[in-house]
N, C-alpha and C positions, 0 to 999 in steps of 0.2 A: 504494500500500500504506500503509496506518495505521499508527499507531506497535506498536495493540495487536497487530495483524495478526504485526508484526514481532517481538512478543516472542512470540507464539504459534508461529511458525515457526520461529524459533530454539530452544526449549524443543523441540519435534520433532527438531529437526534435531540437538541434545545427544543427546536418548535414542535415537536411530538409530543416532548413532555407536556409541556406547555398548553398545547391542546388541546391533552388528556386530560391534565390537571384542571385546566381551566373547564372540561366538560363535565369533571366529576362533582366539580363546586356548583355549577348549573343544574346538574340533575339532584345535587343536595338540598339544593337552596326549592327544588319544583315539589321537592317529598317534602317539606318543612311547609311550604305556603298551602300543598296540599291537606295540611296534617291541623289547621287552625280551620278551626269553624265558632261561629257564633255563640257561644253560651252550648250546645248543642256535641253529641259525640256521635257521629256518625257511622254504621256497619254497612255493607254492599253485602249480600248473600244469594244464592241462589238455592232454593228446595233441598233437601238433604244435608245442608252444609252444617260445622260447630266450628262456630270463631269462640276466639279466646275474647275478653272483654276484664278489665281490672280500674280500679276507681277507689278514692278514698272512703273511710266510712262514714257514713251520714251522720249528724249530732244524737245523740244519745244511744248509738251502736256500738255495741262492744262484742258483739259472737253474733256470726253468720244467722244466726235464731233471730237475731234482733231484725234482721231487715225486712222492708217490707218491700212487693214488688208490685204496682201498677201498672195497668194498661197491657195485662198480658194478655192475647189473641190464640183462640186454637189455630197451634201449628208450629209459632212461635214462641220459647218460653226463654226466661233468665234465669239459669241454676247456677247460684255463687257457691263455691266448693269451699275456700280456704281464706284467712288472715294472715298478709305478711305486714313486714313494717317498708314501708318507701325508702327507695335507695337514697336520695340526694337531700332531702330536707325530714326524713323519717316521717313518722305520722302512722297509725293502722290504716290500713288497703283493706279493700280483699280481690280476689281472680274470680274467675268462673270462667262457666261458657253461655253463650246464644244460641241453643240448638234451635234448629227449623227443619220442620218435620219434612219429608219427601213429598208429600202433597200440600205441601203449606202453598197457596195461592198468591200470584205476586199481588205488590202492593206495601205501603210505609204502614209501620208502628211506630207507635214513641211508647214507652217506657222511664217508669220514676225510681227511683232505687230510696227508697229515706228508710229514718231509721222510729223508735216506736214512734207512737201516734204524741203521748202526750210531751216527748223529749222538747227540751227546752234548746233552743237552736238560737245562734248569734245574732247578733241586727242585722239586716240587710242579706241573709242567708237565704239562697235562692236553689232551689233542688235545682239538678241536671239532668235534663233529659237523655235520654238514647235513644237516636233512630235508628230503627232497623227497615232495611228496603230489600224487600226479597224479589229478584227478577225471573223474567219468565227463562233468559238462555243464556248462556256468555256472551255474546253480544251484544247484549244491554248491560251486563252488570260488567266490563269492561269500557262501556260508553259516559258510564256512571262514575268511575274513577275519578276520583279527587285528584290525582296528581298527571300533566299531560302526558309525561313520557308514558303514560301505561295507557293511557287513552289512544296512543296516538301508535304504543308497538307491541303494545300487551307486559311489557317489563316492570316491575317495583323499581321503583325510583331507589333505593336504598344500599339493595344487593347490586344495582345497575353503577350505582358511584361508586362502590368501595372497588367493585372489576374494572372499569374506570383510573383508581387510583393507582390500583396494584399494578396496570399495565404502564402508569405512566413510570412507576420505578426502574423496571429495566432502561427504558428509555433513558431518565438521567443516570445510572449507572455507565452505560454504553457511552453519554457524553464524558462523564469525569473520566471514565478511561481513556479516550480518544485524546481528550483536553493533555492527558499525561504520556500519551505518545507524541502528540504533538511536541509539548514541552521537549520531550529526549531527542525527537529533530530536529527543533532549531539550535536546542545547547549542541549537538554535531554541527551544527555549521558555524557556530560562535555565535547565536543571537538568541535575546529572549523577549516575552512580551513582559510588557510594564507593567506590574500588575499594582500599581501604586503612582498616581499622582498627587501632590499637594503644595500650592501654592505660599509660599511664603514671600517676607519684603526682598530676601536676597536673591529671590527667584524660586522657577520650579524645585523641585526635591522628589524625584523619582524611585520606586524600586525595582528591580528586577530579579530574575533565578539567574544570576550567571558571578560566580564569586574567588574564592581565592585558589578553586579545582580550576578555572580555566585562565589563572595567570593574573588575574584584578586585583591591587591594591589600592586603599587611597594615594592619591593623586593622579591616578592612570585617570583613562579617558574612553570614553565609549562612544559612536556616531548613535544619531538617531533615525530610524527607517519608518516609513507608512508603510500602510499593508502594499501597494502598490511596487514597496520595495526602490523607493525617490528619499535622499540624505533627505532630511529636513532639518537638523539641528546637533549639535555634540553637548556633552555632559561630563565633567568633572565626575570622579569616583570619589565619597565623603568617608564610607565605609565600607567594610567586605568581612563576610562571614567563610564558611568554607563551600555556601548554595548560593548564599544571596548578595547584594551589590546595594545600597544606596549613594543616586550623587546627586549633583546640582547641574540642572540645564541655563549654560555659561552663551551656549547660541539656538538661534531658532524657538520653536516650542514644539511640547511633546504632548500628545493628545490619546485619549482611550487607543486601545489597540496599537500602536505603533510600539517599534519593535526598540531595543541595547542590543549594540549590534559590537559585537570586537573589532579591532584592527584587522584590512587583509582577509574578511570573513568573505565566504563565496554569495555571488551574489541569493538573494532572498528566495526558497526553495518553497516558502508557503503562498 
């Protein structure tokens, strides 16, 4: 593989990621806007189905015994199983499920979940509904979907971003690699990229990977190259490690990407 090769394949292999990452965050952000509804907790089901269903417990509920369930329709019923405590701010929950019978007829229910009758409940405490919408085929209750990606390709938004995410990491792995062959070609030709500019009163102050392995000490000198591979400026060496180089650009100016280039170096191979 060429050098050019290398920066052509990395430059890919950036906007891929990039892509990904940026599509994974879109179909994040479509299951989140999907996932807010009004006061209201939404179910899609079709005949035969049990979705899982979990919610805090209503004011004066202390055991599954306690709850009381409204608005329940033959076909459709709410059987809560269990009490756990909430992951992130605690609190008693409980799970269940929403079974819907195989003949259950399409059409919305709502459903109250509270707790006893005479429980004394805070100001402004407003039960939660759950709708449940049972459809006639997959194609409605796919039509129905809150979130578009699943509307639009039948996919969960959720499982859709994380595959999304996961593919966009080879992708930057294959750049940092490339990025680090890159690097091993230009230091054979004596040149590296800057990967450090900063402006100061006595002028620029650059860094580079090219240091006292390829003969640089303070005071030596290093040219400066554009990608194009055109001098555009030289630099004073300030210090040198045994990888790295900081100096002062004494002429010209040194901009993102442009190359420290050694004495005598062959011309620009990237």
């Amino acid at each position: 593989m060429t050098l050019q090769q290398a920066v052509f394949l990395r430059r890919m292999a950036g906007w891929s990621a990039s892509a990904l990452l940026f599509a994974a965050l879109a179909v994040l952000a479509d299951g989140l806007v999907g996932g807010f509804k009004d006061g209201t907790r939404d179910f899609q089901s079709l005949p035969g189905a049990s979705l899982d269903i979990t919610a805090h417990m209503p004011p004066g509920a202390e055991a599954i015994a306690d709850l009381r369930i409204t608005g329940e329709t033959p076909g459709v019923r709410v059987v809560p199983k269990e009490l756990f405590s909430g992951f992130w701010l605690g609190g008693a929950m409980w799970r269940g499920k929403i079974e819907v019978d195989s003949q259950a007829q399409p059409g919305e229910r709502i459903f109250l979940v509270e707790g006893p009758p005479l429980a004394e409940k805070p100001q402004r405490y407003v039960s939660v509904p759950f709708r449940v919408v049972v459809h006639a085929d997959a194609p409605s209750l796919r039509a129905a979907a809150p979130a578009l990606l699943t509307r639009l390709t039948g996919f969960e938004p959720y499982p859709a971003s994380l595959t999304l995410f996961l593919l966009a990491l080879p992708c930057g792995a294959a750049g940092y690699l490339l990025s680090r062959r890159i690097e091993t070609g230009l230091a054979q030709l004596g040149k590296a990229v800057v990967y450090m500019i900063k402006s100061e009163p006595e002028g620029q102050r650059i860094a580079f990977s090219l240091g006292q392995g390829r003969g640089l000490a303070p005071g030596g000198s290093v040219l400066l190259e554009d990608a194009a591979g055109n001098t555009v400026g030289q630099a004073l060496v300030l210090t040198a490690t045994a990888e790295d180089a900081t100096a002062r650009v004494v002429s010209g100016r040194c901009t993102p990407g442009d190359l420290a280039v050694l004495h005598g170096s062959a011309p620009n191979g990237a």
